[in-house]
C-alpha positions in Angstrom: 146.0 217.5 -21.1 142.1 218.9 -21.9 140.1 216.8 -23.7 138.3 217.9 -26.9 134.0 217.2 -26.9 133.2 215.6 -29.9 130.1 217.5 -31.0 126.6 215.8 -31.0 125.8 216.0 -34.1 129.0 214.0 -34.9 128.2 211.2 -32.1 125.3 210.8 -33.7 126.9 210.6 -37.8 129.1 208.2 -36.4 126.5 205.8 -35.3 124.7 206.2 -38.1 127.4 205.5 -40.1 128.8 202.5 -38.6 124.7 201.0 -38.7 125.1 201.7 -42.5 128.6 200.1 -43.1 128.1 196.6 -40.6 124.9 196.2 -43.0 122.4 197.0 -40.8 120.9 199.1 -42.8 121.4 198.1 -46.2 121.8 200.1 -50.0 118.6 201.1 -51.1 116.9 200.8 -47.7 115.4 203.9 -45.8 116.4 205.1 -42.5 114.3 206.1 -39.8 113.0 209.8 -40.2 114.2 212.7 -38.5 111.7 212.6 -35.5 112.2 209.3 -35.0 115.9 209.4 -34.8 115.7 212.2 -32.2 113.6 210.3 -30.2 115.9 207.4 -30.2 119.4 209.7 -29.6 117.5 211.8 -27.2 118.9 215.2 -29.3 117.0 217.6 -31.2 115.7 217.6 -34.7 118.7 220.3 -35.9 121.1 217.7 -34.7 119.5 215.0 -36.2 119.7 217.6 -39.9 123.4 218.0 -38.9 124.7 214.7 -38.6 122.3 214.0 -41.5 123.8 216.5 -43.9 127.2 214.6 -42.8 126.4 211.5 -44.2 124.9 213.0 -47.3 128.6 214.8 -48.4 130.3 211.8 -47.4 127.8 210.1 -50.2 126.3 207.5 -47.6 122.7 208.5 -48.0 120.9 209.7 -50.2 117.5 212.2 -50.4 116.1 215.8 -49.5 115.5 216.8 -46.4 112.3 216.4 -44.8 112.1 213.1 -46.4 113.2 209.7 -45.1 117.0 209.3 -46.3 117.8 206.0 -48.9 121.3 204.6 -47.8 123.4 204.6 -50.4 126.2 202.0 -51.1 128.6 202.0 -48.4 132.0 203.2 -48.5 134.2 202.2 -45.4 135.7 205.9 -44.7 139.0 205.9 -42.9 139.0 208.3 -40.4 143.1 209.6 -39.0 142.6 208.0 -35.5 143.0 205.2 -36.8 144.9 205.7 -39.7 148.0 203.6 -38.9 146.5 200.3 -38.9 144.6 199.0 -42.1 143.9 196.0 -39.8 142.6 197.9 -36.3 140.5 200.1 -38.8 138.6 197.2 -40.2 138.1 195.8 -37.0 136.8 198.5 -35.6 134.0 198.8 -38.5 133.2 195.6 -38.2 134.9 194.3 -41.1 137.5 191.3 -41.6 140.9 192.2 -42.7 142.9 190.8 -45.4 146.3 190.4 -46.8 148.2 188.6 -49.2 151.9 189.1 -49.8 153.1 189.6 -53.2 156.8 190.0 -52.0 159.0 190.6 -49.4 162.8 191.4 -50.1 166.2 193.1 -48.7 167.2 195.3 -51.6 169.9 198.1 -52.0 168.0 201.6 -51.2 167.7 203.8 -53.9 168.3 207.4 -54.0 164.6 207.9 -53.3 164.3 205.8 -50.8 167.1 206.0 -49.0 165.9 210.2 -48.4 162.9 209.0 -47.0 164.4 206.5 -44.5 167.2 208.3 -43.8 169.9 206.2 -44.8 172.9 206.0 -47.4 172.3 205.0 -51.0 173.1 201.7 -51.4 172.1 200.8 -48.0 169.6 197.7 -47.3 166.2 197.8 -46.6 163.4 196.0 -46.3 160.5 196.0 -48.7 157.2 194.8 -48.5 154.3 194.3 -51.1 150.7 193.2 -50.0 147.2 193.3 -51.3 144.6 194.3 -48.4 141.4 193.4 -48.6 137.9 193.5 -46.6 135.9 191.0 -46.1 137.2 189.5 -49.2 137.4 191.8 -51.4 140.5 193.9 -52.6 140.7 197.2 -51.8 144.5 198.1 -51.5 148.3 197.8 -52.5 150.5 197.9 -50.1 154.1 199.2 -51.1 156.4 199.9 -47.4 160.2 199.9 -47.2 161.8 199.5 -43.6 164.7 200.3 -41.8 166.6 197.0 -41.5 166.8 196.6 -38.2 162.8 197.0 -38.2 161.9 195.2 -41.6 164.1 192.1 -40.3 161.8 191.4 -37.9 159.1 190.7 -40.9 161.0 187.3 -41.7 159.9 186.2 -38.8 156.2 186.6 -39.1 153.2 185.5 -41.1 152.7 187.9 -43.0 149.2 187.0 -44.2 147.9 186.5 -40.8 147.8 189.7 -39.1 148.2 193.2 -38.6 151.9 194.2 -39.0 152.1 197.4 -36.7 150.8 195.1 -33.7 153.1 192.0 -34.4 156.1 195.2 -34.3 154.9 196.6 -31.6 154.6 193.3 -29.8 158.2 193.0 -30.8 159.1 196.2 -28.8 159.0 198.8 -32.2 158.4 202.1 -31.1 155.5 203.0 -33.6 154.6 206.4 -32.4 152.9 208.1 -34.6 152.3 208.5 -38.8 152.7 211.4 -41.4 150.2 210.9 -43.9 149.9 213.0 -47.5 146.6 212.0 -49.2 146.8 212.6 -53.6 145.3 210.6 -56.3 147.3 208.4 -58.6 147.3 206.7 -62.0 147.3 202.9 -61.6 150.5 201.8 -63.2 151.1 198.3 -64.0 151.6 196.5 -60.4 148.5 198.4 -59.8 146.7 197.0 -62.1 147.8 193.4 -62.1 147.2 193.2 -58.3 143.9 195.5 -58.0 142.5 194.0 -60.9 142.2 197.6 -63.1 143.3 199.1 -65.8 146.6 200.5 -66.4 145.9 204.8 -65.6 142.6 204.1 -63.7 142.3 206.5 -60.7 143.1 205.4 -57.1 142.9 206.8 -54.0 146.9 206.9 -52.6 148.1 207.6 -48.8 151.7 208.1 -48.4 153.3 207.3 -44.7 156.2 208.1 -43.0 156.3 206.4 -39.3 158.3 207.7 -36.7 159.4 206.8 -33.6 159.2 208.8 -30.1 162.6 210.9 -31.1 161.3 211.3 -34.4 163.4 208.7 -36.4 161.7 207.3 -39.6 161.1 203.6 -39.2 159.3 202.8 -42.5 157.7 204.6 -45.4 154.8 203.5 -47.0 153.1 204.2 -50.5 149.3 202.5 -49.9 146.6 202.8 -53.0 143.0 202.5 -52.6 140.2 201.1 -54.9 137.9 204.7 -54.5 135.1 202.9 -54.8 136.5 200.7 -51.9 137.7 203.1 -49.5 137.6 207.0 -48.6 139.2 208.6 -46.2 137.5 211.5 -42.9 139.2 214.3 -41.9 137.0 215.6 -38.7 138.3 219.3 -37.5 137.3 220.5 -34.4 137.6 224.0 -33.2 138.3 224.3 -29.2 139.4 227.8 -27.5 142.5 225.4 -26.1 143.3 224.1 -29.7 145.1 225.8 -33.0 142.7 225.2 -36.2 144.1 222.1 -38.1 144.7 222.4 -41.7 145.3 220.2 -44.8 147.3 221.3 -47.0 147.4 220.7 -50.9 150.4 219.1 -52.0 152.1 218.6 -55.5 
């Protein structure tokens, strides 16, 4: 299997980034210029504008160029290599994790859910509510339902100690990889009691389907974001040995 470079300029917005979101460099505070940053990365000035102009979409930074950029307030950004785990991806950005459980229940699956699990109607499942936080402060709902066999295995765990994807996969789930459909979403009232806004404020929702190796749902997922909390990076690269990835707009 080839291996895909990750462009310069990207290597480069990444650091920068994860300086900017571990609090290095704080809001308000100035960054080095662009000579000075091309000094320390050892890349040229256009690079340095590149992975500059990066951080300025993404709302990180803040200023014109040719001037020293002001860091804005940081937004963890989720990128999809990571995108399984709420708890691996706050790790990884030097954050602390967080979750309390609301609830966690066998129920009859409804006509809804039992499509997305592919199951009868009628037959049980495994729901799950939590609120995620990072470092302390709440940034997500949590809504998953779970094959049986799978969710089961949930009664048997902490559930506000840890990551749940690495306690299943400790317990021999297949977890092997994630469909995710990125909308926005009115907050309706579960929202708002447990993210702490008002009923029809916007959030930021991923739905998941996870799938095993042979491709048989495990557990869907229905996650909302606080916007202001959390956004999310899609990164495409074009390679001569790759197809050109796409998101499409759903309804």
């Amino acid at each position: 299997m080839s291996t895909i470079a990750i462009p310069m300029h990207q290597q480069v917005s990444d650091h920068i980034r994860q300086e900017i979101v571990s609090g290095r460099w704080s809001e308000g505070s100035m960054i080095p210029g662009e000579i000075q940053l091309s000094e320390q990365y050892g890349v040229s000035r256009s690079t340095i504008r590149q992975a500059l102009a990066s951080l300025r979409r993404e709302g990180l930074i803040r200023g014109v160029q040719g001037r020293r950029p002001i860091v804005c307030k940081a937004v963890p950004s989720q990128p999809f290599s990571v995108f399984m785990s709420f708890s691996e991806w706050a790790s990884a950005i030097g954050r602390v994790p967080g979750q309390r459980t609301v609830e966690i229940a066998r129920r009859s699956a409804d006509a809804a859910t039992a499509d997305l699990l592919h199951v009868a109607e009628g037959d049980p499942v495994v729901q799950l509510l939590r609120v995620r936080s990072l470092d302390g402060v709440v940034t997500m709902l949590e809504r998953s339902r779970y094959l049986r066999e799978v969710g089961d295995l949930l009664f048997e765990m902490d559930l506000d100690a840890g990551s749940i994807y690495a306690y299943l996969r400790q317990r021999g789930v297949d977890l092997a990889s994630g469909r995710h459909v990125i909308d926005a979403v009115a907050a309706d009232a579960v929202d708002a009691e447990h993210l702490g806004v008002v009923i029809g404020s916007p959030l930021l929702r991923a739905r998941r389907t996870a799938v095993d190796a042979q491709g048989k749902v495990l557990e869907v997922a229905d996650d909302r974001y606080l916007p202001e909390q959390a956004n999310f990076i899609i990164e495409n690269h074009y390679s001569a040995n790759t197809g050109m990835a796409r998101v499409a707009l759903v309804g």
